[in-house]
C-alpha positions as CSV (number, residue, x, y, z in Angstrom):
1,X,20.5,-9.7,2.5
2,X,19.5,-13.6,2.7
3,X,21.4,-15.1,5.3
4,X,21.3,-17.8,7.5
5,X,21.8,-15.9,10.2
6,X,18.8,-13.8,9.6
7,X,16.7,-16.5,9.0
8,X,17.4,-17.9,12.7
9,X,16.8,-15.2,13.8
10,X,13.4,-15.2,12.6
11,X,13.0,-18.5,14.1
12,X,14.1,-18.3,17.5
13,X,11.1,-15.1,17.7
14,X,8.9,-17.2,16.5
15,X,9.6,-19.9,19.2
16,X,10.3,-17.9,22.1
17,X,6.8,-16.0,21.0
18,X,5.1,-19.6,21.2
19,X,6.6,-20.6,24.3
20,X,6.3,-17.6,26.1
21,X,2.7,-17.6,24.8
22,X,2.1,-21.2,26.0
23,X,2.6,-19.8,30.2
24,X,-1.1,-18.4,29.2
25,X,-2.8,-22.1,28.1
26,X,-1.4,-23.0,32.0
27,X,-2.9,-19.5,34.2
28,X,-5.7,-19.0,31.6
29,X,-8.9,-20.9,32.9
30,X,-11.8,-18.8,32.4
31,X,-13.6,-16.4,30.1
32,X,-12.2,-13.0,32.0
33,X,-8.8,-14.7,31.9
34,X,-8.5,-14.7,28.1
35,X,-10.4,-11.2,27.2
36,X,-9.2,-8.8,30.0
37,X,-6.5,-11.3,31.9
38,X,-9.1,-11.1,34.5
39,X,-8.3,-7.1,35.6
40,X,-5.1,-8.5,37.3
41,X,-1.9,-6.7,35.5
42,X,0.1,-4.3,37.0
43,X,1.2,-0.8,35.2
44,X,5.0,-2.3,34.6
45,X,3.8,-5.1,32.8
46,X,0.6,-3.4,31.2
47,X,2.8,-0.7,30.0
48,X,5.8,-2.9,28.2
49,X,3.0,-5.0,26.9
50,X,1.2,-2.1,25.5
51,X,4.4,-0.4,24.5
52,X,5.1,-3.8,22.7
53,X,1.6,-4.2,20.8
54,X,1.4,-0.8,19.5
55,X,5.1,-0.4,18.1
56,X,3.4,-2.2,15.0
57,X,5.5,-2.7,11.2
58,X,4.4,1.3,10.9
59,X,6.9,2.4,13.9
60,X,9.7,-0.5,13.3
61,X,10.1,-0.1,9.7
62,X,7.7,2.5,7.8
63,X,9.0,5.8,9.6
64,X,13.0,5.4,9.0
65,X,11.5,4.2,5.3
66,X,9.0,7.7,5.0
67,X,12.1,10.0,6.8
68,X,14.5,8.4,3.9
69,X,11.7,9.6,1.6
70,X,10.2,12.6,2.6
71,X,12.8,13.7,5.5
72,X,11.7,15.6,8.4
73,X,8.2,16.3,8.0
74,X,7.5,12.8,8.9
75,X,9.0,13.3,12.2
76,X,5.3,14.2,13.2
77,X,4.5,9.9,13.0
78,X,6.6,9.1,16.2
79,X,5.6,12.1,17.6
80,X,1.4,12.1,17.0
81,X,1.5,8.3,17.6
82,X,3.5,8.9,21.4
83,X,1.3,11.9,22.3
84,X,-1.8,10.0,21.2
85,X,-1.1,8.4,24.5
86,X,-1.3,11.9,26.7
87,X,-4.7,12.1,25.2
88,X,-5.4,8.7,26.2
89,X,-4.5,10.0,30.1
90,X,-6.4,12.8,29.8
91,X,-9.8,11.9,28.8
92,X,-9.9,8.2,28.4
93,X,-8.1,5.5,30.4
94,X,-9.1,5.7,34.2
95,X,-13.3,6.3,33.3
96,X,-13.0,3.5,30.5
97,X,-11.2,1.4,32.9
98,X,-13.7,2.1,35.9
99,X,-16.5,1.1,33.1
100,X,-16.1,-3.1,33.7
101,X,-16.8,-3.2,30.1
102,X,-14.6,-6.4,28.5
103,X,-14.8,-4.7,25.0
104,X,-15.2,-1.4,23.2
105,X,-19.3,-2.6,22.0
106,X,-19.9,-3.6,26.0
107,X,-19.0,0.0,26.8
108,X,-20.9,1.2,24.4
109,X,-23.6,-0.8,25.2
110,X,-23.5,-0.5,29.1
111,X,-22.8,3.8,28.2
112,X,-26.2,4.3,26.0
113,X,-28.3,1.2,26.6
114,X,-28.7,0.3,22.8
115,X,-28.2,-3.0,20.9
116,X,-27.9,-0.9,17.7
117,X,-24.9,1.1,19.3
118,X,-23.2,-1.9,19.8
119,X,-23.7,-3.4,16.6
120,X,-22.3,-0.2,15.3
121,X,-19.4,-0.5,17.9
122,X,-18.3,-3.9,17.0
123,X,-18.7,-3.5,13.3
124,X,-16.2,-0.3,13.9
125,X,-13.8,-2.6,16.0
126,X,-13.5,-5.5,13.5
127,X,-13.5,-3.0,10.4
128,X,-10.3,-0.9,12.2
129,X,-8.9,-3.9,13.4
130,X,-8.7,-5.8,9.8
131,X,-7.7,-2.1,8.3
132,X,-5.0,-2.4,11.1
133,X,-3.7,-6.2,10.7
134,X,-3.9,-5.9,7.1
135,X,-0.1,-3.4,6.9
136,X,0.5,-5.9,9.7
137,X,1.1,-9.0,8.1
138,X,2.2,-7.2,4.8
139,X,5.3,-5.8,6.8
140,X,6.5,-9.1,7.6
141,X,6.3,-10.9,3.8
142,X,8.2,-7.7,2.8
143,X,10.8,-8.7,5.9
144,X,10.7,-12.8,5.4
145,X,11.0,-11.8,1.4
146,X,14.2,-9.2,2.4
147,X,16.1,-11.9,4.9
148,X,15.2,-15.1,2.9
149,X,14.5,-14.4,-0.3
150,X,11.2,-16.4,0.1
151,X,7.7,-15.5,-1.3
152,X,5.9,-12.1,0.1
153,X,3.1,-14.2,1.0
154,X,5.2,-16.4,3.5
155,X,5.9,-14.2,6.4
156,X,1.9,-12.9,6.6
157,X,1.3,-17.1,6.7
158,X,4.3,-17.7,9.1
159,X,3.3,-14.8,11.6
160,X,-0.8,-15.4,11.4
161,X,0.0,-18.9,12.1
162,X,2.2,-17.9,15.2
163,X,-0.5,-15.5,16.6
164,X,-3.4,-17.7,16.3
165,X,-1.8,-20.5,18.5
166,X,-1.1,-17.9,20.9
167,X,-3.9,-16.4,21.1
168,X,-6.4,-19.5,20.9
169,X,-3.8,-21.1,23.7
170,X,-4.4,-18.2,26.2
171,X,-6.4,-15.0,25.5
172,X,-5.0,-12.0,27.2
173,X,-3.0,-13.7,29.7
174,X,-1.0,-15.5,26.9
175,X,0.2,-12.3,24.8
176,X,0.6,-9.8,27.9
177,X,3.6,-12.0,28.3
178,X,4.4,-11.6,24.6
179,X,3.8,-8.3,24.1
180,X,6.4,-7.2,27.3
181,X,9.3,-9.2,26.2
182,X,8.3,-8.2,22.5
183,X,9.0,-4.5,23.7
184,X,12.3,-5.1,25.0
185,X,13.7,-7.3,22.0
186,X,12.6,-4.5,19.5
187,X,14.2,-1.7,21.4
188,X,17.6,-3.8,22.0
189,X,17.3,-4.8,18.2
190,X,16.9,-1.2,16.8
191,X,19.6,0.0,19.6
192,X,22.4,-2.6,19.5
193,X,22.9,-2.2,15.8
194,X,22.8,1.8,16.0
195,X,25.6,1.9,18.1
196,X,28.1,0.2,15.4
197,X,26.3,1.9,12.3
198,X,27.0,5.5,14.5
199,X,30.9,3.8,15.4
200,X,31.2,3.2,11.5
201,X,29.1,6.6,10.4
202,X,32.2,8.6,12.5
203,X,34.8,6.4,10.8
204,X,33.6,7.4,7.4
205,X,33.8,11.2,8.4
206,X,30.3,11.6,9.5
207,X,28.8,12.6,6.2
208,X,25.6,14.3,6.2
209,X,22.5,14.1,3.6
210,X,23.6,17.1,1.7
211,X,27.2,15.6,1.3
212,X,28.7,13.5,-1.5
213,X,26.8,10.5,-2.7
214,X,27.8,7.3,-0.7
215,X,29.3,4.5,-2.3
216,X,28.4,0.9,-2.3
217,X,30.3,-1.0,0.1
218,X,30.1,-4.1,-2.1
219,X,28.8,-5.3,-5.1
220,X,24.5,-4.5,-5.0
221,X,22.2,-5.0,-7.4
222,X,19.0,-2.1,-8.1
223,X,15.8,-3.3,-9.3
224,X,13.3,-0.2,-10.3
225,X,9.3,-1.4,-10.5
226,X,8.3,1.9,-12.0
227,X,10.0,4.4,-14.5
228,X,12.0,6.6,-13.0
229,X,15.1,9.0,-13.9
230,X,18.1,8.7,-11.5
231,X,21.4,10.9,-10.9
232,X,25.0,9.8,-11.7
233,X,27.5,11.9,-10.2
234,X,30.6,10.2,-11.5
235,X,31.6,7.2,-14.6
236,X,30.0,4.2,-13.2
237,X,30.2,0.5,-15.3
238,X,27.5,-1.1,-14.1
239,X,25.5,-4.5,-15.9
240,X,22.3,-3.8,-17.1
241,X,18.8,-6.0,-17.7
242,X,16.4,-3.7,-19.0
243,X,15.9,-0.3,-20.8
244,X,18.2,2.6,-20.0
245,X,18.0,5.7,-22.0
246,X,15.5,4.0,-24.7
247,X,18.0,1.1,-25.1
248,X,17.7,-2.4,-24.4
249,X,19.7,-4.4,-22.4
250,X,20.4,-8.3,-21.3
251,X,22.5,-8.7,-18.7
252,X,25.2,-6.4,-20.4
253,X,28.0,-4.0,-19.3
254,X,27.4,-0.3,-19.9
255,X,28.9,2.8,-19.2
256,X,27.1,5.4,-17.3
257,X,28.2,9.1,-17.9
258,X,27.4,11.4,-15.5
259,X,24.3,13.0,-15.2
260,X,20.2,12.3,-15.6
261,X,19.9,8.4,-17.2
262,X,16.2,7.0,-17.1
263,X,15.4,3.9,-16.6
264,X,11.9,2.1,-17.3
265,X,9.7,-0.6,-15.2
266,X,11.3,-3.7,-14.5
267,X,15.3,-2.8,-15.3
268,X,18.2,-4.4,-12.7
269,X,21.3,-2.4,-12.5
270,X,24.5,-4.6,-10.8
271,X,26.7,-1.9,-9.6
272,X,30.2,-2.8,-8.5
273,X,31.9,-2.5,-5.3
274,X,32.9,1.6,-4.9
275,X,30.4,2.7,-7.6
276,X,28.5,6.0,-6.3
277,X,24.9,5.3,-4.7
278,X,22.5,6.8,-7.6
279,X,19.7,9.1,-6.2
280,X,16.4,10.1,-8.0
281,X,16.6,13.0,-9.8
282,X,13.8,14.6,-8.8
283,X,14.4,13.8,-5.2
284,X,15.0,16.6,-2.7
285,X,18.1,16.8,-1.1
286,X,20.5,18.4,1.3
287,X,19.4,21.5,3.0
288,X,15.8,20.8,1.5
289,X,15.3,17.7,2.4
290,X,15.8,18.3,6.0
291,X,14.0,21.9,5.9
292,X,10.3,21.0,7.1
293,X,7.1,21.8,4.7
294,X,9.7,21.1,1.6
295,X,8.5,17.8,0.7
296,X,8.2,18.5,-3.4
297,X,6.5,15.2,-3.6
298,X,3.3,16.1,-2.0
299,X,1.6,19.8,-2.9
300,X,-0.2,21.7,0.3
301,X,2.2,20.1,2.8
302,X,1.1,22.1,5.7
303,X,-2.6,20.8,4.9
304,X,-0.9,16.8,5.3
305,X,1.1,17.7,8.4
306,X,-2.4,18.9,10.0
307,X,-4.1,15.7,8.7
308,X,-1.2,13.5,10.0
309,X,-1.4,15.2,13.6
310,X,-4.7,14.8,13.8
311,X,-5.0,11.2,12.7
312,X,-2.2,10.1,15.1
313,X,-3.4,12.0,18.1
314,X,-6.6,11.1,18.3
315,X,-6.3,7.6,16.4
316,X,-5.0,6.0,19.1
317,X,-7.9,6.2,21.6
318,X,-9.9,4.3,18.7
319,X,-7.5,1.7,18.3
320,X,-9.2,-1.5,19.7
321,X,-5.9,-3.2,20.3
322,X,-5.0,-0.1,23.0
323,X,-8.0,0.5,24.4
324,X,-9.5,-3.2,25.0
325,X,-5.6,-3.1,27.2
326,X,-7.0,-0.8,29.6
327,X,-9.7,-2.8,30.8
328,X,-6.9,-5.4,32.1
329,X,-5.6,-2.5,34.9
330,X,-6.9,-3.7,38.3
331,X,-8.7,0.2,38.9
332,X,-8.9,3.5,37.4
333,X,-6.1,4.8,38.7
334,X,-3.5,1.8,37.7
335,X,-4.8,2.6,33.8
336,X,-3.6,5.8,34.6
337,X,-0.1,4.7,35.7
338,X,-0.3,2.3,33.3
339,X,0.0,5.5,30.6
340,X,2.6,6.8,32.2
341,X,4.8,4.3,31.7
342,X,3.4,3.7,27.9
343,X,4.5,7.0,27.5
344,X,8.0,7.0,28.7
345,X,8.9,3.7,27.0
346,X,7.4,4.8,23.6
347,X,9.2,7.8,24.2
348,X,12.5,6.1,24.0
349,X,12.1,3.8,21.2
350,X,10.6,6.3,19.1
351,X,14.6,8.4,19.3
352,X,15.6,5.5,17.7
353,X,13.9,4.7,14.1
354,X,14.5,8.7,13.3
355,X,18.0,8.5,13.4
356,X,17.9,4.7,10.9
357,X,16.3,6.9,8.6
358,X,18.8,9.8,8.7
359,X,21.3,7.2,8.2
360,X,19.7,6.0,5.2
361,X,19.4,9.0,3.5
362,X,23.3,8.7,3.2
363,X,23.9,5.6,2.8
364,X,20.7,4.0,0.9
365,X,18.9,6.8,-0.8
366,X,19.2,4.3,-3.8
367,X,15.8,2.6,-2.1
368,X,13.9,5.9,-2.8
369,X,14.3,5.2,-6.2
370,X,13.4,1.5,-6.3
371,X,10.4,2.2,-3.8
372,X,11.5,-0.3,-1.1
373,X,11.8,2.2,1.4
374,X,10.6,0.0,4.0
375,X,13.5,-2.1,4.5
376,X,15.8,0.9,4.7
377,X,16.2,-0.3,8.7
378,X,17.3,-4.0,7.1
379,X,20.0,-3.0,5.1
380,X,21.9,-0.5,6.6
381,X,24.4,-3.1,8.6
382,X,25.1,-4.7,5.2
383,X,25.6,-1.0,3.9
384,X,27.4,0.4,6.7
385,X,29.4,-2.7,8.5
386,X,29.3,-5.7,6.1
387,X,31.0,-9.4,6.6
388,X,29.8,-11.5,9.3
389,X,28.8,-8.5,11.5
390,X,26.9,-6.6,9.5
391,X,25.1,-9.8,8.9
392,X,24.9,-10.9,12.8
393,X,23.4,-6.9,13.4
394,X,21.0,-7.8,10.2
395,X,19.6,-10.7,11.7
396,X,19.1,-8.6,14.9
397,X,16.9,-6.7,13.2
398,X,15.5,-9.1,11.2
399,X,14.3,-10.4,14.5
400,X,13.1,-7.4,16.0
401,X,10.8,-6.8,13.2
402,X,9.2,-10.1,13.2
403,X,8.3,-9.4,16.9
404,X,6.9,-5.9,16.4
405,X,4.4,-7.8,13.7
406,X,3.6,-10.9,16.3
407,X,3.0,-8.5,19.4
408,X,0.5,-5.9,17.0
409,X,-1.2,-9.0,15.3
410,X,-1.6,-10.6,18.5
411,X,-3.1,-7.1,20.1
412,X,-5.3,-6.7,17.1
413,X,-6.7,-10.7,16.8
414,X,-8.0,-10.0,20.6
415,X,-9.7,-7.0,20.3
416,X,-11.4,-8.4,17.2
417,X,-11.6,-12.2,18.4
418,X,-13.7,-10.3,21.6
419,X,-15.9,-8.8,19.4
420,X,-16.7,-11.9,16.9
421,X,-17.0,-13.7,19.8
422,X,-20.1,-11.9,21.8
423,X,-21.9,-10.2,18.9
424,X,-21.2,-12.4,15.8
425,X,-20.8,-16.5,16.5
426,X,-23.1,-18.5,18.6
427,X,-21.8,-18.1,22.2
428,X,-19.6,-21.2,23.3
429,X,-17.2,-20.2,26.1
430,X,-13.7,-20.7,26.0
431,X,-14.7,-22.6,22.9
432,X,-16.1,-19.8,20.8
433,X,-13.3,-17.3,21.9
434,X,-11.0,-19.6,20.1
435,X,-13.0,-19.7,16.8
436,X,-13.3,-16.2,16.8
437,X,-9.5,-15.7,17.2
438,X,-9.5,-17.9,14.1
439,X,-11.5,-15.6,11.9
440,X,-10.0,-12.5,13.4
441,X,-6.7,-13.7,11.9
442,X,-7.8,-15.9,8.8
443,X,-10.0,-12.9,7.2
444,X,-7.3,-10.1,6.5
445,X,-4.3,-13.1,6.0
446,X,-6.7,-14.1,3.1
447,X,-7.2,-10.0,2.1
448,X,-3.0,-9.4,2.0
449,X,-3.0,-11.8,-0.7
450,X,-4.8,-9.5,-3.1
451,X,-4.4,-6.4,-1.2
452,X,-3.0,-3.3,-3.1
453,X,1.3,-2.7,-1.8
454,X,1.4,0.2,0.4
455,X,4.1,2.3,2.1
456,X,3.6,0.5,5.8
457,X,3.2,3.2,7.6
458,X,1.1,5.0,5.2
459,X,-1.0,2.4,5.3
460,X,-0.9,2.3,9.4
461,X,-2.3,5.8,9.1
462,X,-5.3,5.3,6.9
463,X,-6.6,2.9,10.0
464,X,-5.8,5.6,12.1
465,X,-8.4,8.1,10.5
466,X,-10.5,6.0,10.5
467,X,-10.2,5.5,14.3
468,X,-10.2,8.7,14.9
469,X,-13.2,9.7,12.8
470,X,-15.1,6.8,14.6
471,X,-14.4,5.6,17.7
472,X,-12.6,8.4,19.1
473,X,-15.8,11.0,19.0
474,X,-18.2,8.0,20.6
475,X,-15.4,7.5,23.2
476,X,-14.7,11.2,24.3
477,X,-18.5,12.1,24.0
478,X,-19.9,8.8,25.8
479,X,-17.1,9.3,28.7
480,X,-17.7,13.3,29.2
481,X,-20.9,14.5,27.7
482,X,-24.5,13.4,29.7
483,X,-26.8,14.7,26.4
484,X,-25.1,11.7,23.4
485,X,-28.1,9.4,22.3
486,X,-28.1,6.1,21.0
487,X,-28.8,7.8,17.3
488,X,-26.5,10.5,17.7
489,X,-23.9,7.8,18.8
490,X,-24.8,5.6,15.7
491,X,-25.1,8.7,13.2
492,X,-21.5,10.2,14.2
493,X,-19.5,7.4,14.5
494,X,-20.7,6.0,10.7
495,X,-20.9,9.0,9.6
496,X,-17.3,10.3,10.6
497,X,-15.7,6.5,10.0
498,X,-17.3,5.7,6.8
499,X,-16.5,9.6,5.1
500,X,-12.6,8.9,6.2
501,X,-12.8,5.1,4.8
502,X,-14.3,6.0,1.6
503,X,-11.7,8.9,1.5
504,X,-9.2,5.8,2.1
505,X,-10.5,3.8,-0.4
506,X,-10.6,6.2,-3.2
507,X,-7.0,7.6,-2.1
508,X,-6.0,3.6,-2.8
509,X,-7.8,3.4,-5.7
510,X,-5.8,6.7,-7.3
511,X,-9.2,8.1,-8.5
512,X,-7.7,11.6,-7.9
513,X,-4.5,11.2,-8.6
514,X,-3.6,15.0,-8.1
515,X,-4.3,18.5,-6.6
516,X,-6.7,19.6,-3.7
517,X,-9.3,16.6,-4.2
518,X,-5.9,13.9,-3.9
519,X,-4.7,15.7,-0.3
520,X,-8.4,15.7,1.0
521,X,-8.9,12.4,0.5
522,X,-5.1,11.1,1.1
523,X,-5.3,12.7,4.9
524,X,-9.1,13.0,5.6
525,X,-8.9,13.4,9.2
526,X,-8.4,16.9,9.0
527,X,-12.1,17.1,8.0
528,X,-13.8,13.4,9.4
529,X,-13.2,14.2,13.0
530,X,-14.7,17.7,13.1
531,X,-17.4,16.0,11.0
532,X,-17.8,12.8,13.1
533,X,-18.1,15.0,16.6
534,X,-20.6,17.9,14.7
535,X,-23.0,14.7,13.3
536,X,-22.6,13.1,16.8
537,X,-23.6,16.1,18.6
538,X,-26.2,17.7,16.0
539,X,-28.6,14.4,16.2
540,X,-27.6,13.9,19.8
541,X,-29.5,17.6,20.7
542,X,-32.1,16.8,18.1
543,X,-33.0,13.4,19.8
544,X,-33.1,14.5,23.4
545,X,-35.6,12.5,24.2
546,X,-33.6,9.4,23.6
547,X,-31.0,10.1,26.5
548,X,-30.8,7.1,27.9
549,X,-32.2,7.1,31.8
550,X,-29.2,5.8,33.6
551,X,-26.9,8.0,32.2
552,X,-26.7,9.8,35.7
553,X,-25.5,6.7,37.3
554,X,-23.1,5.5,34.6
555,X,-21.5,8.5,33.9
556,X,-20.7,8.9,38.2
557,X,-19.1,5.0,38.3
558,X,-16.9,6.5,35.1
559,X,-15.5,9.9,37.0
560,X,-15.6,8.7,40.7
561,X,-12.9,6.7,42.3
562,X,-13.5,2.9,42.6
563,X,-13.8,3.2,46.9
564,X,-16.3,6.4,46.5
565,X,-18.7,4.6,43.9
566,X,-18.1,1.3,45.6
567,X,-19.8,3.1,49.1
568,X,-23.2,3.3,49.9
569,X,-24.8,6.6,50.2
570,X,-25.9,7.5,54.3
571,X,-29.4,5.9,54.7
572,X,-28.5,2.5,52.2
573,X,-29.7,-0.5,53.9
574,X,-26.6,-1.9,53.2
């Protein structure tokens, strides 16, 4: 797909992101101004720029490239990660807002009255936050490497380059600027191109996934990384580097008969214009595919729908990137507007990546087999449309992608920077905010270098376990139960976080590589939440004399409206 066009594409986001960003080194003057945009943003603008931060490389890319794979049992990503935001109305936004805290370890702090909490707190934030950026910056050397051919390695570079001069020229003010026009040049590059790959789906006779194989529109080549077996429906010639069938080949014609052909790691087939898309074998199809809890790749599939709900409902209210936004609503009641509008706008984009992967489960089931699901989204125009259009609607997407991993790198380096910045470095101002944005960025940019290759939005979801397990129960219990103690707090949120991390890590490490162990560990929430709230409560009642003693007073400023907490009671000298 290397085309110039693509490629300036790339670049004009990149330079619009800079000098959009650069309005923020001219309004940003103090400390408030670049950790909370000193409380000033409206819900319109909070919600696009929210909307914008949290459509991340998982929602652009990874859930067209999962539906393509696993088909509609994956439909629960867009949905969990949009209602994750009701449950942000309900229980979170307006009393976390109404809490003045500028990060998630003041709150904590300011909540329970502990230096240890926040320790804990800000360990969480950077820990989620690196988990979170690491997919991040991963998504865009897959998209750089896709458009340009270049290195994986370059796009991470390119995009942690871009964020840290934003976010070092303005704080907050600088990327709420981003993150809002970021939201309306993904949704116009994932909708413009749709409407000509639906105009050219109809043309073709608007063949479903159960239909006859597509056929390449031009001449494609197919690289496998592992050993697979794949499907030939009719003759194909094709040229061959690599072993089919036991044989060895060098850049040699062959004839394919129909029927089951296996190929091993590392063999390129060149398949001419009009040859039949191949499929894996093994891969559901048709009525299957799109029947829910028939995923044949993963056993118990009710058990990961349950995990994957979980995860992405509650996930979100841990994510320090969405909830550090909250604190930039001028009162309680504008974080709740400020929802509202998240909601609808997420609500709409999220229509959009489904049907891109029903798409390219007709036209590009081929990437199931090669594993590069990911850029399903970045091929179709070439699949579909082709010549200079296809290209031109290629390099809108191209484009759109590299924004959705500015605006969620630029979200995640602030959250984090805040936190390095108070409980880390020495404190310097303006100064030391700046350096900490640094190391926010730097550290996972240096980790995706030797970092294992995950499905994007697989690995989006491991982070949000971890939220969930974590942050989530010390956020819902510290907002809405007077009894949580500084060790119950501290006990919980390790407890539930570090059981779905380890869970993560061994899941990555393919220590189980099968069975019931494999699907606990692959989608731990299902049992690290229950198990982070039961810890956090259990020590919480067996430590009740460690409640802290304004816990009356902090809990009333969180549930009371900003004008009744704000007025003296009758008989106040004031």
């Amino acid at each position: 797909m290397s085309h110039p066009y693509a490629i300036g594409a790339v670049i004009v986001v990149a330079l619009a992101t800079v000098l959009i960003g650069a309005l923020g080194l001219r309004v940003s003057r103090t400390t408030s101004d670049f950790y909370v945009a000193s409380r000033t943003v409206d819900a319109r603008l909070n919600g696009a720029a929210i909307s914008g931060e949290y459509l991340s490389a998982a929602s652009f890319l990874g859930i067209a490239g999962l539906i393509l794979a696993h088909g509609v049992d994956t439909l629960w990503y867009p949905v969990g990660y949009t209602a994750g935001f009701l449950v942000l109305l309900l229980f979170v936004a307006a009393p976390l807002r109404r809490s003045g805290a500028y990060t998630v370890p003041d709150f904590a702090e300011a909540r329970l009255e502990s230096r240890a909490v926040r320790r804990t707190a800000g360990a969480l934030v950077a820990g989620i936050g690196w988990l979170y950026l690491l997919p991040q910056l991963q998504g865009a050397g897959l998209t750089l490497q896709t458009v340009t051919g270049a290195p994986r390695w370059v796009g991470g570079v390119v995009v942690a380059l871009v964020v840290t001069a934003n976010v070092t020229a303005g704080g907050m003010r600088s990327i709420t600027f981003v993150q809002a026009f970021q939201y309306w040049l993904k949704l116009t590059a994932l909708l413009v191109p749709l409407l000509f790959l639906g105009l050219a789906w109809h043309s073709d006779g608007s063949p479903g996934a159960d239909a006859a194989r597509p056929v390449f529109h031009r001449s494609t080549v197919v690289r496998t990384d592992t050993a697979v077996r794949i499907a030939i429906g009719t003759p194909e010639r094709v040229t061959v580097s690599g072993t089919v069938d036991g044989r060895t080949y060098a850049a040699a014609p062959l004839a394919l008969a129909p029927g089951i052909h296996a190929l091993d790691t590392a063999t390129t087939l060149d398949f001419p214009p009009g040859a039949e898309v191949p499929a894996k074998a093994d891969d559901p199809t048709g009525s299957a595919w799109g029947r829910p809890l028939s995923d044949r790749t993963q056993p118990h599939p009710l058990y990961t729908v349950y995990g994957l709900i979980l995860a992405t409902f509650l996930g979100a209210m841990g994510l320090p990137h969405v909830v550090v936004r909250f604190y930039t609503s001028p009162q309680g009641r504008a974080a709740r507007r400020t929802t509202l509008v998240v909601l609808g706008l997420l609500g709409t984009f999220y229509l959009l990546p489904s049907l891109y992967g029903a798409l390219a489960r007709i036209y590009a089931p081929d990437l199931v087999l090669t594993g590069d699901t990911d850029v399903a989204v970045l091929v179709l125009p070439e699949r579909l449309v082709g010549g200079t259009a296809g290209a031109l609607l290629g390099a809108l997407l191209a484009g759109g992608a590299f924004a959705a991993f500015l605006s969620t790198c630029s979200g995640l380096a602030v959250s984090v920077a805040g936190v390095l910045h108070q409980d880390v470095l020495p404190p310097m101002g303006i100064r030391g905010f700046r350096q900490a944005a640094v190391l926010a960025v730097a550290t996972p940019t240096v980790c995706t270098l030797v970092a294992a290759d995950l499905p994007v939005a697989d690995a989006v979801g491991l982070a949000f376990a971890v939220a969930a397990s974590s942050l989530c129960p010390l956020l819902v219990l510290g907002i809405w139960w007077p009894r949580l103690t500084p060790p119950g707090a501290i006990a919980g949120a390790l407890t539930g976080g570090g059981t779905a991390l380890a869970a993560a890590l061994l899941t990555m490490a393919d220590v189980f590589p099968n069975g019931w162990p494999h699907v606990l560990l692959a989608w731990p929430a299902v049992w690290s939440v229950p198990l982070g709230f039961l810890v956090m409560v259990a020590v919480s009642l067996a430590t009740p004399g460690r409640i802290p003693p304004g816990t009356a007073v902090v809990l009333a400023r969180l549930h009371l409206p900003e004008t009744v907490a704000a007025t003296p009671a009758r008989g106040d000298a004031s």
